[in-house]
C-alpha positions in Angstrom: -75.5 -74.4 57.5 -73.0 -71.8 56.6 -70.7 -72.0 53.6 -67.2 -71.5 54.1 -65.9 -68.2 52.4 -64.6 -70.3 49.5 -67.5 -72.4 48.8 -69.5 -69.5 49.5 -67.6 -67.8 46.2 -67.6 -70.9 43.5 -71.4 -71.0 44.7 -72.0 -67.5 44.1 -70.0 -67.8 40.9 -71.5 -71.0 39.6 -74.9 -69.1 40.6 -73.8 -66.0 38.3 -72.8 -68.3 35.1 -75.5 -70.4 35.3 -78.1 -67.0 35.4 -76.3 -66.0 32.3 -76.1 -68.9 30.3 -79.6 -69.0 31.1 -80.6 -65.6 30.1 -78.0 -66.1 26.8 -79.9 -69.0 25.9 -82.9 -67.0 26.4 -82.4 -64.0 24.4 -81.2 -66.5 21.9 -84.2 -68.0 21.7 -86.7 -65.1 22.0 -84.4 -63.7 18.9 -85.0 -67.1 17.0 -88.8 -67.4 17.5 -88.9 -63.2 16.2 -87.2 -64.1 13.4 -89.2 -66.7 12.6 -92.4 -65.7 13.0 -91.5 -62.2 11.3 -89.2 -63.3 8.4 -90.6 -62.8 5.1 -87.8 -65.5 3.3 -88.9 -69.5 3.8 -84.9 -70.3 4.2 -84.8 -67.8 6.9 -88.1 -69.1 9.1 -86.7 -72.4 8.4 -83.1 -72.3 9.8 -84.7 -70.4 12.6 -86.8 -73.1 13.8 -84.3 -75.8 13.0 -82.2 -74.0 15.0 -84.5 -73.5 18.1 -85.7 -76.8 18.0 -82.1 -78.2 17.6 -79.5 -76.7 19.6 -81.6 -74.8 22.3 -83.9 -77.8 24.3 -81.0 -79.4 27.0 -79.0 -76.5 27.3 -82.3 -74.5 28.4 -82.8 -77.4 30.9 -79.2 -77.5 32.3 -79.0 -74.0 33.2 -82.5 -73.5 34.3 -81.8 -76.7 36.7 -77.9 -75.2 37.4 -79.8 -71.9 39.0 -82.0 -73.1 40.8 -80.0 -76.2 42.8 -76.8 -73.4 43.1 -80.0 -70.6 44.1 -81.1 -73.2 47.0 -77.5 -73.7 48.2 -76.6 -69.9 48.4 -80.1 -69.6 50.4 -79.4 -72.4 52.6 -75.7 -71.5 53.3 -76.2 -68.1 53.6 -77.2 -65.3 55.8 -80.3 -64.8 53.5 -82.1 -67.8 53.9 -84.5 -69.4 51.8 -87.2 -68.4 53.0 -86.6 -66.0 55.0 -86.3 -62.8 53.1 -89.2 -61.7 50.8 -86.9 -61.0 47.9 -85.1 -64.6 48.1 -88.7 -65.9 48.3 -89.6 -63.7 45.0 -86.7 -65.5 43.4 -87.1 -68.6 44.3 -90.8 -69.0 43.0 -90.2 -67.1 39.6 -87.6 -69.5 39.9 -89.5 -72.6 40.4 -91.9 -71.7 38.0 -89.4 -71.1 35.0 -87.9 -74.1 35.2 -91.1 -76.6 35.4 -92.1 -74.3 32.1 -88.3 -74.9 30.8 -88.6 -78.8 31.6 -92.1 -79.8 31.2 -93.8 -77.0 28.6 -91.0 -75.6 26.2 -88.1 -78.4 25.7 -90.8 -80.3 24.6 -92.1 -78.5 22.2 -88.5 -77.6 20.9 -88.4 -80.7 18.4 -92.0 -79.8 16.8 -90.0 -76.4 16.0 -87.0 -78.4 14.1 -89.5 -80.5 12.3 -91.5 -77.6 11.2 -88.6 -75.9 10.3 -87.3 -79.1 8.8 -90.7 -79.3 7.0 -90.3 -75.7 5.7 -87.1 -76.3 3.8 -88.4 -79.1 2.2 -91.1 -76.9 0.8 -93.9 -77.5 3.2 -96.3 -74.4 3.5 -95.8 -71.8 6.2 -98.4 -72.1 9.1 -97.2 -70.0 11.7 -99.7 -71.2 13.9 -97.7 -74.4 14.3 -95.2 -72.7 16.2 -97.2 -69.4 17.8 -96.9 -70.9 21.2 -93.2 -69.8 21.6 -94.5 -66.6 21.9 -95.4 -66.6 25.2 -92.0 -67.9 26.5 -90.2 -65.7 24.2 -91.9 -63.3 26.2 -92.3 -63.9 29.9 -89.2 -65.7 30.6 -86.8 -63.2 29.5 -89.0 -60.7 31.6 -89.5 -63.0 34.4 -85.2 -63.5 34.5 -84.6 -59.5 34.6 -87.2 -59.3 37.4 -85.2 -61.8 39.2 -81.7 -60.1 38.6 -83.7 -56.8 39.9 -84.7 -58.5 43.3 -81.3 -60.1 43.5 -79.6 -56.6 42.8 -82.0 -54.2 45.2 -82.9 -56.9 47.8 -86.2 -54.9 48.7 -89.0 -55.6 51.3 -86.7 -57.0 54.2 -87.3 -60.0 56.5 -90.9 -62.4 56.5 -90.4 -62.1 60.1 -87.9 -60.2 61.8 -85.9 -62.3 64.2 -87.4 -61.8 67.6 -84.9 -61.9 70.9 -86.4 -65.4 71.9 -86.6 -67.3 68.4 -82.7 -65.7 68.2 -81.8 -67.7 71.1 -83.8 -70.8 69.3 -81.9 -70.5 66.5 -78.4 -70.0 68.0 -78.9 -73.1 70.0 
């Protein structure tokens, strides 16, 4: 299947925007979780984890979900192929990966946040263990996103196997 020059575009566009609402979302979360794990001021830890618990959850699954369904249409309309080159492949399992942690692992955990922030501003105690696993996310997704944009940007390491004279012919037929 190849895409049509103009499909080819508002996939590689709808591709781009979702990547960036994705990393937004992620920076925006990483900046929350910092801020409320290293905030001195209660009000301040509080509207931090309202705020990641709140707004962040769908959106995080939306574009995690966008990237990778307009990801699998580039590679299946494309010259690059799925799985065919090892830097697609790279992408598509950091990929895969991400997004059952976005889906299954973090969005749920996003409304304990709120209601320990919640819990905060009505003069709970802090007990930052409550919240310590965002950590991790807050971590390795933003890295695991910026290795992605570097493998889509370099494209290293070629073909998983280069196209041979004969399986050429099978594949033009």
């Amino acid at each position: 299947m190849n895409l049509q020059p103009r499909a080819r575009k508002a996939a590689v566009v709808a591709h781009v925007v979702s990547i960036a609402a994705w990393i937004g979302l992620d920076a925006a979360k990483t900046i929350l979780v910092f801020t409320g794990i290293l905030a001195g001021d209660r009000d301040t830890v509080a509207l931090a984890y309202r705020a990641l618990g709140t707004f962040l959850g769908w959106p995080l699954v939306v574009a995690s979900l966008a990237a990778l369904v307009t990801g699998v249409v580039l590679g299946l309309g494309t010259k690059w192929g799925v799985l065919t080159h090892w830097w697609v492949t790279a992408k598509l399992a950091i990929t895969l990966v991400l997004v059952a942690l976005v889906c299954f692992v973090l969005a749920p955990m996003l409304p304990e946040a709120a209601a320990y922030g919640a819990a905060l501003a009505a003069g709970a105690e802090p007990a930052p263990t409550a919240v310590a696993d965002l950590v991790y996310p807050a971590v390795v997704a933003p890295t695991s996103l910026l290795i992605a944009t570097i493998l889509s940007v370099v494209k290293p390491w070629g073909r998983i196997r280069p196209a041979t004279p004969a399986r050429r012919e099978r594949v033009a037929v």
